[in-house]
C-alpha positions in Angstrom: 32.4 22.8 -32.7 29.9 25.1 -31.8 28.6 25.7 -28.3 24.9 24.4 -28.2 22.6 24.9 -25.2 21.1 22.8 -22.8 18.1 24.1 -22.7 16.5 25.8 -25.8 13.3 25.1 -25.8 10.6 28.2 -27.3 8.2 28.1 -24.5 4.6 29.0 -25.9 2.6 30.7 -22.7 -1.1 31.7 -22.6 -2.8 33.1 -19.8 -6.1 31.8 -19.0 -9.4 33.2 -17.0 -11.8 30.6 -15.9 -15.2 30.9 -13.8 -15.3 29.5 -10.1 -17.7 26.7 -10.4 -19.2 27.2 -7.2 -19.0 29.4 -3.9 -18.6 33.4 -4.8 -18.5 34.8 -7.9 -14.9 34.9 -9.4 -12.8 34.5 -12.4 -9.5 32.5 -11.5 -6.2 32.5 -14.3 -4.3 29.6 -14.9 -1.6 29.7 -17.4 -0.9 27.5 -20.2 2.8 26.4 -21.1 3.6 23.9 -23.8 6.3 23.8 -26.5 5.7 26.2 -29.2 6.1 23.4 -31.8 3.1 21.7 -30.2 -0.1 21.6 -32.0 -3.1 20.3 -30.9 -3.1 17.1 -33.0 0.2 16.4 -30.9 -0.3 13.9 -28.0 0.4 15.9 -24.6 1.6 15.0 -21.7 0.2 17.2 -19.5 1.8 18.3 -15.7 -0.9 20.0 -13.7 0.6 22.2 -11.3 -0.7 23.7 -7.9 1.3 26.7 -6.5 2.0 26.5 -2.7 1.4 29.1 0.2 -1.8 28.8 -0.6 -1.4 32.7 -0.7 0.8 33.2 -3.7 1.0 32.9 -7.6 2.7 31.6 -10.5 3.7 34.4 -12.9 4.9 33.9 -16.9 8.2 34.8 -16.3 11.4 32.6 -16.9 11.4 29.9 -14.6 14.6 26.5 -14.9 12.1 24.2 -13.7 9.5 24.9 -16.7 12.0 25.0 -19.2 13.3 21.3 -18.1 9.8 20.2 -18.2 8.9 21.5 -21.2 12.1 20.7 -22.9 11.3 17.0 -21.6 7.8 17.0 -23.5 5.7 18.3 -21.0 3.0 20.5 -21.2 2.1 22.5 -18.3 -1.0 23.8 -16.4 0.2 26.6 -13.7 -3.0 27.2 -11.7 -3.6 30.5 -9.5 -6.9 29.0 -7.4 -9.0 30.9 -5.6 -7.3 32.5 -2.6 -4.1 33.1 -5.2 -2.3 36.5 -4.3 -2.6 39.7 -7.1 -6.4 39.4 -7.5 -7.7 41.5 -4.9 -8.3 41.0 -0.8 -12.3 39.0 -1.7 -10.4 36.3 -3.6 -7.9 35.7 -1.3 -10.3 35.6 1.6 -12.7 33.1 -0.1 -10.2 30.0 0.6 -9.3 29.7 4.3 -12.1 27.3 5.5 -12.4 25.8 2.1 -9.1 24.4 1.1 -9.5 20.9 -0.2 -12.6 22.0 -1.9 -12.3 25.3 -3.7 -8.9 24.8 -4.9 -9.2 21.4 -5.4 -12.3 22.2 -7.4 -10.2 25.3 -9.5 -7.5 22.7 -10.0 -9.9 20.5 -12.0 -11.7 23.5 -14.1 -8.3 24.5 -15.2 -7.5 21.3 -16.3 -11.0 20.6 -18.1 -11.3 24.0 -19.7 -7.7 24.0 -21.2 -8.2 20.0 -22.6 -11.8 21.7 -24.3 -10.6 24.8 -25.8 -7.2 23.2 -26.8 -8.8 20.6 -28.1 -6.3 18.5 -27.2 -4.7 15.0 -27.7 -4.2 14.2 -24.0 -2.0 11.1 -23.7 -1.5 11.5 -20.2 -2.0 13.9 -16.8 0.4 14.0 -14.2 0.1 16.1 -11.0 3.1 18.3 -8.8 3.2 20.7 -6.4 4.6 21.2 -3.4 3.7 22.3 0.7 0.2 23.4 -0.1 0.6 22.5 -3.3 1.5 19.4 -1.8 -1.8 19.0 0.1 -3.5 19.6 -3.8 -2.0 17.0 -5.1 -2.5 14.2 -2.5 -6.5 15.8 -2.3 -6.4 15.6 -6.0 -5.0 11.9 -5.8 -8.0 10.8 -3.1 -10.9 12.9 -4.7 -9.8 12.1 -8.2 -8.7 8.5 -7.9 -8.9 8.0 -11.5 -7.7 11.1 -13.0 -4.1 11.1 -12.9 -1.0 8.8 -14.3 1.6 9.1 -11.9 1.8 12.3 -9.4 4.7 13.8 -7.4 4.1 15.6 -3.9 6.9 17.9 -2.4 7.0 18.1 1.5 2.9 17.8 1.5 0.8 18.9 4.4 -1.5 15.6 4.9 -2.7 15.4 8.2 -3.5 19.0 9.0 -4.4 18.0 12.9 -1.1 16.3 13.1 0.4 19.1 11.5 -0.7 21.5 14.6 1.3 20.3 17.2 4.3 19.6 14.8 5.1 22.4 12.6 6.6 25.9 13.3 3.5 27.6 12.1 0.3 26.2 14.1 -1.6 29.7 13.3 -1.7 28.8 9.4 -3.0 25.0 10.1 -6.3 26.7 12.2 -6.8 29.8 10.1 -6.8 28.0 6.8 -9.1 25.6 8.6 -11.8 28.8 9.0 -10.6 28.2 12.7 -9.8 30.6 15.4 -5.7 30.0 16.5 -5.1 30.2 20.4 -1.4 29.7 21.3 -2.5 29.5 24.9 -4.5 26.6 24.6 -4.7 23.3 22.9 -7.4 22.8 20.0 -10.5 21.2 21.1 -12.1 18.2 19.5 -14.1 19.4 17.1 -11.5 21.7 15.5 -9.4 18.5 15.2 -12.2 16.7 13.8 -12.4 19.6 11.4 -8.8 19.9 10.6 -8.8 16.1 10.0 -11.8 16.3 7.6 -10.2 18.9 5.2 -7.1 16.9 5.0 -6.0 14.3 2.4 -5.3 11.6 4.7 -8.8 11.4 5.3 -9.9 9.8 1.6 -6.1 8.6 1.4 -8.1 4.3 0.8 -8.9 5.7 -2.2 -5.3 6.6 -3.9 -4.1 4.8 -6.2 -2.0 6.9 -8.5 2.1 5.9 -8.4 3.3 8.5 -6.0 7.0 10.1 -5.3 6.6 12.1 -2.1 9.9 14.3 -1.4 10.4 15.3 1.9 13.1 17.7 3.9 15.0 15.3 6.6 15.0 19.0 9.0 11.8 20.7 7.3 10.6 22.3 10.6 7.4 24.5 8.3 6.1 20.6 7.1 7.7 18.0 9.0 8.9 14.9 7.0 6.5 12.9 9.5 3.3 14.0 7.2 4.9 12.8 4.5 5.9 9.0 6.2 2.5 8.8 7.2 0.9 8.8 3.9 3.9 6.6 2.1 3.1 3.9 5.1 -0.8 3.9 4.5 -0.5 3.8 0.9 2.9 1.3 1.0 0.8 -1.1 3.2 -2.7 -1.0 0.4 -0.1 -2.1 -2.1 0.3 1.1 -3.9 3.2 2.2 -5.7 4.8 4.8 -3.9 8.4 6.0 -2.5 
């Protein structure tokens, strides 16, 4: 018998530039990834996908995880936001003090730009990512209540405050804020209140996509605690979630 492979699917890729809809003046990629025996009249599943960091990229080279997906009938939706590394010192500078609204906002122009000039049979649209992308998905969940089918966070940053006094790198929780980090001394009120305001468990009442939230037991970057608090809130408003 002849030895078959696992995974053979031809992955059709197509890079992407789309306008920033609001704030400075940029163009942002995403990249498009689908089976090349798609067509549009196909239905689609469709994964959008938020990088972490928030300061690094997704690239169209080989990756396992997008051949499993795509070889499962996915199509995918990579998304460099605004803030994305390779496009020049400006565009990375433009996010801290606007995460949870600029690349929230790039998330959903990638997604609505690709469905229009695809012109595509969308049956459904599923969200992952993972640490910042994390945080996207769980701010796309609460902004977008409506949006997506069923959504998967990896070890997501939820409570930025909380996330201060928890995790090994308080520095990135205040400078992606727009705040000033002192190690010396404890953050004052207001730059809880504004840590708390850009984070997803502030609009977490209005979730109510099925969620899988996948957490490290000893994840010292993102402690498993962020996760647990969003799977209790949303266990207890009766949504599906583990």
């Amino acid at each position: 018998m002849a030895w078959k492979p696992l995974f053979s699917p031809a992955l059709a890729w197509e890079i992407v530039s789309i306008p920033s809809a609001s704030g400075p003046k940029f163009e942002f990629e995403a990249i498009w990834v689908q089976d090349s025996k798609k067509t549009p009249d196909n239905s689609h599943d469709v994964i959008l996908w938020p990088h972490g960091g928030p300061h690094s990229q997704f690239t169209n080279q080989f990756s396992l995880a997008l051949s499993f997906l795509v070889q499962s009938g996915f199509s995918l939706i990579l998304v460099n936001f605004r803030g994305s590394t390779g496009f020049g010192t400006d565009f990375l500078e433009s996010l801290p003090g606007n995460i949870g609204s600029y690349d929230v906002e790039d998330c959903i122009s990638a997604l609505q730009f690709i469905k229009t000039s695809k012109k595509m049979n969308v049956d459904h649209i599923h969200c992952f990512g993972g640490s910042h992308g994390g945080f996207l998905v769980t701010s796309l969940l609460g902004q977008f209540p409506d949006m997506f089918t069923r959504a998967a966070a990896r070890n997501p940053v939820t409570n930025i405050a909380w996330n201060y006094g928890i995790s090994d790198i308080p520095d990135w929780c205040a400078f992606e804020s727009g705040l000033e980090f002192n190690p010396s001394e404890p953050p004052s009120d207001e730059m809880m209140k504004t840590m708390y305001k850009m984070s997803p468990i502030s609009y977490s009442s209005r979730i109510k996509t099925p969620l899988m939230i996948m957490l490290g037991e000893i994840d010292k970057r993102v402690p498993p605690a962020q996760g647990v608090d969003l799977f209790r809130l949303l266990k207890a408003r009766g949504v599906e979630t583990r």
